[in-house]
Structure formats: structure tokens, C-alpha cells
C-alpha positions as CSV (number, residue, x, y, z in Angstrom):
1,X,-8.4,-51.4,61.1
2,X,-5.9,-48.2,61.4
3,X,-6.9,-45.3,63.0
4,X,-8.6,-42.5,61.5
5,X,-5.9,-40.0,61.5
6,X,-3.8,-42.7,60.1
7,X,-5.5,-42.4,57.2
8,X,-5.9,-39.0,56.5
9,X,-1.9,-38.5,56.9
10,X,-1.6,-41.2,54.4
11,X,-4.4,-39.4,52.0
12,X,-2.7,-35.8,52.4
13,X,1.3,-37.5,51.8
14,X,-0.7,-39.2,48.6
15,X,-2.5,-35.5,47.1
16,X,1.0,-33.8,47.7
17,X,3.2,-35.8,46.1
18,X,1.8,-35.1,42.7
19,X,3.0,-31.8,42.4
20,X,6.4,-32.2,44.2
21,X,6.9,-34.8,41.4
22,X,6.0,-32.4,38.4
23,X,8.6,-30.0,40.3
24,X,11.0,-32.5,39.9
25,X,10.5,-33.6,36.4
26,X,10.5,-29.8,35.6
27,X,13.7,-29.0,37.2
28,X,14.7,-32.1,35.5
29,X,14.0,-31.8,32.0
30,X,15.5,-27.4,32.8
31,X,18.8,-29.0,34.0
32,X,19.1,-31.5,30.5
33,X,18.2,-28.6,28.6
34,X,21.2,-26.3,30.2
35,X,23.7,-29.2,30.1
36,X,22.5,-29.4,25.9
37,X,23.1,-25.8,25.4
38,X,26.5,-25.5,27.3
39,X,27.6,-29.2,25.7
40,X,26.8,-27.0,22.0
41,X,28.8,-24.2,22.9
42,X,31.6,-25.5,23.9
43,X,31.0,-27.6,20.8
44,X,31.2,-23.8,18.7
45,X,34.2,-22.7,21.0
46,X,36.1,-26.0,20.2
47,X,35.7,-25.9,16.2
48,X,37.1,-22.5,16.0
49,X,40.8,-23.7,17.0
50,X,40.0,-27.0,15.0
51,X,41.2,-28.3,11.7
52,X,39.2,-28.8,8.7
53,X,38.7,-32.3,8.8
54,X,37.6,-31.8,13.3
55,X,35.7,-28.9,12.0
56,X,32.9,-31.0,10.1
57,X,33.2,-33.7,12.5
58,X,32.1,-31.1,15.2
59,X,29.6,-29.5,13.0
60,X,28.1,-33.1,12.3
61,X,28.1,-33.5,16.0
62,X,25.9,-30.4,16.7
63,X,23.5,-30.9,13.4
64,X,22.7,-34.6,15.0
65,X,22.0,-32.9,18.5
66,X,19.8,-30.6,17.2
67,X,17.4,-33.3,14.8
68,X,14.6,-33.4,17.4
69,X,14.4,-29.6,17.4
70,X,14.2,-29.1,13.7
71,X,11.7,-32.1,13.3
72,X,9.4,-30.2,15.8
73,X,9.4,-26.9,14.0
74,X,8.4,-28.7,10.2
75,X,5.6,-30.6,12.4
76,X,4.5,-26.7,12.7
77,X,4.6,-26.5,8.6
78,X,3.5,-29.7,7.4
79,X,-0.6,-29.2,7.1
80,X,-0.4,-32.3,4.9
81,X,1.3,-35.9,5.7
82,X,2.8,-35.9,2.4
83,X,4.1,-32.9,2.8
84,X,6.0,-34.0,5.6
85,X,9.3,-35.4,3.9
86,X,9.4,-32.6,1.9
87,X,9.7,-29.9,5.2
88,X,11.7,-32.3,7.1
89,X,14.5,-32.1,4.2
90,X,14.2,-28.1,4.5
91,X,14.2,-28.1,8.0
92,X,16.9,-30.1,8.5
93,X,18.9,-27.8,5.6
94,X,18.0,-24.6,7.7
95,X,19.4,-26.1,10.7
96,X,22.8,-26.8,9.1
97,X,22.5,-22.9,8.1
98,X,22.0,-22.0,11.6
99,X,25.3,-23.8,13.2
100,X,27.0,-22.4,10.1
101,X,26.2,-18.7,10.8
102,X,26.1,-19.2,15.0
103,X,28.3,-16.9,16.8
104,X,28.6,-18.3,20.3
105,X,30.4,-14.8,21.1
106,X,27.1,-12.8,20.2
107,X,24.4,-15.1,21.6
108,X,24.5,-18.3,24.7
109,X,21.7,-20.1,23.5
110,X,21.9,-21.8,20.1
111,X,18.3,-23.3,20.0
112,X,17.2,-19.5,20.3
113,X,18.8,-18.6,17.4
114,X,18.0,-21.6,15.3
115,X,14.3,-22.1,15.4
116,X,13.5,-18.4,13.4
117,X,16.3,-20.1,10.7
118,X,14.8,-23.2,10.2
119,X,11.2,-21.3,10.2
120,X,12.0,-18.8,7.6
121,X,13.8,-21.7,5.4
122,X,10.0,-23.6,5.4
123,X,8.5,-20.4,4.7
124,X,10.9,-19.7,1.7
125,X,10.6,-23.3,0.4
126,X,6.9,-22.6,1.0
127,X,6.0,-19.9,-1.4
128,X,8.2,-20.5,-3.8
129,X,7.6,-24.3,-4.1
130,X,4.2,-24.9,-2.5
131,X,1.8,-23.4,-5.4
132,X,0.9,-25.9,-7.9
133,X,-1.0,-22.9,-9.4
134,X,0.7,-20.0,-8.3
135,X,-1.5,-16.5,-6.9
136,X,-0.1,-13.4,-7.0
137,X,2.1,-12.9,-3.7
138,X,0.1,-10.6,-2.2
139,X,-2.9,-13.4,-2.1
140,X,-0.1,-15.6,-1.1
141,X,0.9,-13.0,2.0
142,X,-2.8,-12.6,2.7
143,X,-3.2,-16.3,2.9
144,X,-0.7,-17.1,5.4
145,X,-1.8,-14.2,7.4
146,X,-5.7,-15.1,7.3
147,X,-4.7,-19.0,8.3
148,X,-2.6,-17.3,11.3
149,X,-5.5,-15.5,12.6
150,X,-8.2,-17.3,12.2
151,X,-7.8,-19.6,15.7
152,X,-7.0,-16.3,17.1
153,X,-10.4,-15.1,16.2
154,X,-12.1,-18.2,17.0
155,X,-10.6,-18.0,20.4
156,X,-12.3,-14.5,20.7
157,X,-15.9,-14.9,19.7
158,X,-15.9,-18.5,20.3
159,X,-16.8,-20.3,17.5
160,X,-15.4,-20.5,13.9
161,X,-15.1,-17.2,12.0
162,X,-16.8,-16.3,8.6
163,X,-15.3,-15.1,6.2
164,X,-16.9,-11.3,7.7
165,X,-15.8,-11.6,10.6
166,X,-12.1,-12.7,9.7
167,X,-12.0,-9.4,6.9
168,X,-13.5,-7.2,10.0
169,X,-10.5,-8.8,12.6
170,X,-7.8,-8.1,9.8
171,X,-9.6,-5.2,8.6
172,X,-9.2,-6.5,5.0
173,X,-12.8,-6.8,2.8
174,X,-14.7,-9.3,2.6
175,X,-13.8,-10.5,-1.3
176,X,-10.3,-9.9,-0.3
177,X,-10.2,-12.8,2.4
178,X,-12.8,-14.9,0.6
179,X,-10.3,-15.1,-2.6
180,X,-7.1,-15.2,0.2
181,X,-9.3,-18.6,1.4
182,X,-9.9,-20.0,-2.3
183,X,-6.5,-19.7,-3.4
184,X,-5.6,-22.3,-1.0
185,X,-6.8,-25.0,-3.4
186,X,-3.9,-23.8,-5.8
187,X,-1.4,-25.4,-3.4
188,X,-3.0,-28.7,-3.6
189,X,-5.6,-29.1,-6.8
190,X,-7.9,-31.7,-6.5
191,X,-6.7,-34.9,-9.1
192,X,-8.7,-35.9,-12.4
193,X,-8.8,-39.6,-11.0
194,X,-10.7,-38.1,-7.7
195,X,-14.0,-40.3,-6.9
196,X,-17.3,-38.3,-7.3
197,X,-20.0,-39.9,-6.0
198,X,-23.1,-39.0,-7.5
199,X,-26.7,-38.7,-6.3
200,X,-28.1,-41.9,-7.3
201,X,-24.6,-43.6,-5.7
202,X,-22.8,-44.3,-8.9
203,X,-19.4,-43.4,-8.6
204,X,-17.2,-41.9,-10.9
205,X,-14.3,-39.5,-11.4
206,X,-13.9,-35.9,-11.4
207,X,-12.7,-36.3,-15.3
208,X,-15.8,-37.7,-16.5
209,X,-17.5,-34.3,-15.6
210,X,-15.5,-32.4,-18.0
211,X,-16.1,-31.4,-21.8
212,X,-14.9,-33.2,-24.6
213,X,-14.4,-32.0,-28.2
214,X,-18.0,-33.0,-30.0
215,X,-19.0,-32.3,-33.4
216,X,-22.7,-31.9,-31.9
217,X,-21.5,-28.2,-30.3
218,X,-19.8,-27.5,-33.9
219,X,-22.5,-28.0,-35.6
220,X,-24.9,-25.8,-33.0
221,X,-22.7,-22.8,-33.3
222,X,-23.1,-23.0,-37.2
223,X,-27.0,-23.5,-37.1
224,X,-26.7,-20.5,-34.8
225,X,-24.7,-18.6,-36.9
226,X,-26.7,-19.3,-39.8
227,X,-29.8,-18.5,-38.6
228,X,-29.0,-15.1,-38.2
229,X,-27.8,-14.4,-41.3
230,X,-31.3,-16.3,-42.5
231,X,-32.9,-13.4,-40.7
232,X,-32.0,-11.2,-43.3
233,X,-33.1,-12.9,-46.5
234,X,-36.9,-12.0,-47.7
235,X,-39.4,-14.5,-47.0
236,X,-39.4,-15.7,-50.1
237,X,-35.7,-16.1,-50.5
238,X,-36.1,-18.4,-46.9
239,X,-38.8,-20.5,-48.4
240,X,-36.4,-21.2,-51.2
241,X,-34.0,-22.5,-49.0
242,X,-36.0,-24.5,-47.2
243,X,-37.2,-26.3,-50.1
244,X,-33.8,-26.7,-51.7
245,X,-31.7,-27.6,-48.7
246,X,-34.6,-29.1,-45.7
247,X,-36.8,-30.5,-48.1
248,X,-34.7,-31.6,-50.9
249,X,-36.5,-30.8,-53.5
250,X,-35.2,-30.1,-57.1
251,X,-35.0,-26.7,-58.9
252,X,-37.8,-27.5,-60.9
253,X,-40.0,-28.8,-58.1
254,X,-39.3,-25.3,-56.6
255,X,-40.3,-23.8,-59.2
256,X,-43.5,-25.4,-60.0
257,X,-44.2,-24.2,-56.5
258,X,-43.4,-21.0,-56.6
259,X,-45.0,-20.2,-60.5
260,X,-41.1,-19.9,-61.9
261,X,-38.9,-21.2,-64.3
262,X,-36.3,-23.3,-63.7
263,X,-33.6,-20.8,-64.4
264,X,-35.2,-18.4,-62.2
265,X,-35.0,-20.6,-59.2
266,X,-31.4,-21.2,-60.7
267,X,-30.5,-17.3,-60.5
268,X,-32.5,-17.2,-56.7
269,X,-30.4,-20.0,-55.8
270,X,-27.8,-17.7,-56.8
271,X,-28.3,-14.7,-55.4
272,X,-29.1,-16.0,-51.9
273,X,-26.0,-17.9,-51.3
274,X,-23.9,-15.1,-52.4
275,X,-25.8,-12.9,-49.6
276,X,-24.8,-16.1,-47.0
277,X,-21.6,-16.3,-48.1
278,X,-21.3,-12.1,-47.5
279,X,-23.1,-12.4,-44.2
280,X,-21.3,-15.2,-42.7
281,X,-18.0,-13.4,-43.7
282,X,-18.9,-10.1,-41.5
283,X,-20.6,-12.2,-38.6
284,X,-16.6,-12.8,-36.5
285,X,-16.3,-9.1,-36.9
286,X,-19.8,-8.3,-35.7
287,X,-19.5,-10.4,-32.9
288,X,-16.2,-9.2,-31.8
């Protein structure tokens, strides 16, 4: 068995080496990211004094250094995995912007630069293309904003904000974030073919909820409509039609009921569908 102060030197070599190792890697992965920035600018320096053809080679060159970067900044955009081709494409566009407009003169660190380029191309490809249905931009603004703050706000009263308490951190109104937080859906509506499940577990989709065209609601509007201009006839003028047109019955029938003639009924007849006829004219006017 080895002494007992053997082991404890062993022990305290073992907890120590840990962080000397993390210093290490640290200083390690500090130096790769120098000799990167110094490889891209003298890549910048050397295109200057190069021809066209050296010039895109060089450009190239940098564009491919620089892939990692620009996939890590749409990772930060993509809130959907098929959205992720999409914002790669843009990303990768901004970063060809950025080593077109770089100045090594006016700034040492290209990655610096680049990262607010590629962010603001995302952004742009965003709002302009990321609204199926599009809200009006100040929702859109608002939006962004309120999905900015919200882990901010979480982070501060520890636990996920309502819709209060993100308008009171923003100092917006309630409504105001509450629509901001709807509008979301127009970026991403949900599809007819969706599966609903319903409560006694038959599934279906989301377009057999919807309305159809059915002669049934037609023909409702009408009997509503007509019933009010009904309202206006005398009693005995309703009792007519109800005979003639519910019941069936003939003129003379009618009038053997009512003590008439058969003209009479005839002239009745008359009479009260010219008064339908006038009061189912005015009724779109009325109503409107």
C-alpha cells in the first residue's frame, strides 16, 4: 500500500489539472482564431494588387473560410427546420456582401464586421418573405421585439410571462402584444390536410370543419326573409297563404272556407303577392 501523503499529492496533481487543461484549450482555440483573422487579411491586402481572374479566386478563398460563421448566425434565425435551407442560402449571400464591402484599412477583424451583415440580410429576407399572410409592419416590428424580450423577462420574474406582464416590461398594452403574439401564425398558417382529432378519437382534417355552399342555408335566409314581410299582411291575408301555398288547397276550397267566391280568393291571391313582391324588394335596402 503507498503512503498516505502519496496519495493525496496524487489526488491534488489530479483536481488541478482540469483547469490548467481548459487554460490550454482556451489559449488554444484564441491563437487559431488570431492566425484566421490575420490569414483573412492578408487575404483582403493581397486581392487589392491582384487581377481579376486572382481576385475571385481570393474572394472564393475567404467566402469558404468563413461557412462555419455564417451557418452559426442562420442557426440564430431558423425557429423552424424547414426554414433552415432557406436562411442558410441568405446567410451565406450576406457573407459574400460582407467580404465585398470589407475594408481591411478601416477595421482588423473581419468576423466583427460580418456577423451584423449577414444578421441584417436574415432579417431583410425575413419580413419581406417570411409572412404567408402579411401584418402591417408595425405588428411585424412589435413581433420581433416581443419574441426578443420575452426570455429576458422570464429570466427576471422567473417563470414564463403573460401576455400582462410582457406589455408592462415593453410598456406596450395589453391588446397590442396579445395581437403582436397572434400574428405569428401568419408566418406559418396551419394546412387544410392538418389531422384534428376529435373528442370521441375519430380523426379528421382541419378542412372537414369548414363551410360548404348548401342549398339548406339558401333556403333559411329566404324563409327568414319572408316571414318578415308575412308580418305585415292582415291575418286574413296570412290564412290565405297558408291555405294556398302550405296546405295546397285550390281557390275554390279557399273560398268555401272563408264564405267567398272564387274570384274573390282570385283578386286576394292577387293583392297579397303584389305586397310580397313590394316588400321583398325594399327588405336589401332596409337591412343595409
Amino acid at each position: 500500500m503507498p503512503p498516505r501523503h502519496a496519495v493525496s499529492v496524487a489526488g491534488s496533481a489530479s483536481t488541478t489539472s482540469g483547469p490548467m487543461v481548459s487554460l490550454r484549450m482556451d489559449a488554444g482555440e484564441s491563437a487559431a482564431r488570431q492566425r484566421r483573422r490575420d490569414h483573412a487579411l492578408d487575404l483582403f491586402r493581397l486581392a487589392r494588387t491582384a487581377d481579376e481572374r486572382d481576385r475571385r479566386r481570393i474572394r472564393d478563398e475567404i467566402v469558404v473560410q468563413y461557412l462555419e460563421m455564417a451557418d452559426a448566425v442562420a442557426h440564430r434565425f431558423a425557429s423552424r427546420p424547414q426554414d433552415w435551407s432557406d436562411v442558410r442560402q441568405v446567410a451565406y449571400v450576406g457573407l459574400i456582401k460582407a467580404v465585398d464591402r470589407f475594408d481591411p484599412d478601416k477595421a482588423d477583424d473581419f468576423a466583427s464586421f460580418a456577423v451584423p451583415t449577414i444578421a441584417g440580410e436574415i432579417k431583410r429576407h425575413l419580413r419581406d418573405n417570411g409572412w404567408v399572410v402579411r401584418p402591417p409592419r408595425p405588428l411585424q416590428e412589435l413581433h420581433g421585439t416581443v419574441v426578443r424580450e420575452i426570455p429576458r423577462i422570464a429570466q427576471e420574474i422567473g417563470h414564463d410571462p403573460s401576455s400582462r406582464e410582457i406589455a408592462d416590461g415593453l410598456g406596450e398594452s395589453v391588446e397590442r402584444v396579445a395581437e403582436a403574439l397572434t400574428c405569428r401564425q401568419g408566418m406559418s398558417p396551419a394546412s387544410l390536410d392538418a389531422a384534428v382529432h376529435g373528442d370521441d378519437g375519430d380523426g379528421f382534417t382541419l378542412a372537414d370543419t369548414l363551410g360548404a355552399p348548401s342549398d339548406d342555408l339558401e333556403r333559411a335566409e329566404l324563409v327568414q326573409t319572408l316571414r318578415t314581410a308575412c308580418i305585415q299582411l292582415t291575418p286574413r291575408e296570412r290564412r290565405i297563404v297558408f291555405l294556398r301555398f302550405f296546405r295546397e288547397q285550390t281557390q275554390s276550397e279557399i273560398a268555401m272556407q272563408l264564405g267567398v267566391t272564387q274570384m274573390q280568393v282570385s283578386r286576394l291571391l292577387t293583392k297579397i303577392l303584389s305586397q310580397l313582391r313590394s316588400a321583398l324588394a325594399q327588405e336589401p335596402s332596409a337591412a343595409a
